[in-house]
N, C-alpha and C positions, 0 to 999 in steps of 0.2 A: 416598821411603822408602828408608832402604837396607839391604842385605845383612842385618843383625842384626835389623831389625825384620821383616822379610822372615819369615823363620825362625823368630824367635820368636809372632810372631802365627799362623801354620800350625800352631807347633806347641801354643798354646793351642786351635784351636779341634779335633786331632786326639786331645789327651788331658784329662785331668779336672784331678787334683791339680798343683798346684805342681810339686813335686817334678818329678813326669815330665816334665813341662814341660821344666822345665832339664834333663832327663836327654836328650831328645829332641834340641834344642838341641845339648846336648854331645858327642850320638853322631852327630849330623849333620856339624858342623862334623871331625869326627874321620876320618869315610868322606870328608867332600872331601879332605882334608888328605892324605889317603892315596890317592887318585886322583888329585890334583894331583903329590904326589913320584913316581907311577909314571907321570909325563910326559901323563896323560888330564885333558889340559884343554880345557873347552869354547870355546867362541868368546863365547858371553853367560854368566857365571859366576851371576847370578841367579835364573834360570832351572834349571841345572844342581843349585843347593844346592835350591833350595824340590821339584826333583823327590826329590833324595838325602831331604828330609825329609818328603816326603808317602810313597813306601817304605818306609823306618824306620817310620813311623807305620801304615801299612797291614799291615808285619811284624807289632807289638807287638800289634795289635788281633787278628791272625787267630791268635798263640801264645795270650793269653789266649782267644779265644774255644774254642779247645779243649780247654782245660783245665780240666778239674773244678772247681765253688766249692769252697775250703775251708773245713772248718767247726770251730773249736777243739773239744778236745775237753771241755774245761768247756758249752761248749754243749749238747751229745751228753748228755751228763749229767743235763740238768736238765730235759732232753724227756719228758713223759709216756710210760708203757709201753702200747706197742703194742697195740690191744686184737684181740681174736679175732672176727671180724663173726659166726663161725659159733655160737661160746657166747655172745655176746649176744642172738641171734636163740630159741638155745634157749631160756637162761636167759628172755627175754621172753614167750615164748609159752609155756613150761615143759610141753613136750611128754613 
């Protein structure tokens, strides 16, 4: 197997969509490229990219996991209004 499919099969099984996929992929090979011109090259270079892309991948996963779901605001809208448990309670027992 080599290098590319290396890389791209980790980075299928690290993200969901397509897209990331190749994004993943393309930010990998990016960080070697740029560790190799600043003279940091490994002795086994397959090893060294499948780690560069299991970190990218472990980054992406722990920025998303911190961050709020977003929720459109056409969603928000169409949500029923919050009800009051304490005037339904009244309003049920009609105290």
């Amino acid at each position: 197997m080599g290098c590319m499919d290396l890389v791209y099969n980790l980075a299928r099984r690290l993200v969901r969509s397509p897209e990331d996929v190749q994004d993943l992929v393309q930010e990998t090979y990016l960080a070697a490229f740029r560790a190799w011109s600043e003279r940091r090259r490994p002795r086994k270079v397959e090893p060294w990219i499948a780690t560069i892309c299991l970190n990218l991948g472990r980054s992406a996963w722990r920025r998303r996991s911190r961050r709020p779901t977003e929720v459109p605001l056409e969603d928000l809208m169409q949500l029923p209004a919050a009800s009051d448990p304490e005037a339904d309670a009244l309003a049920a027992n009609r105290f």
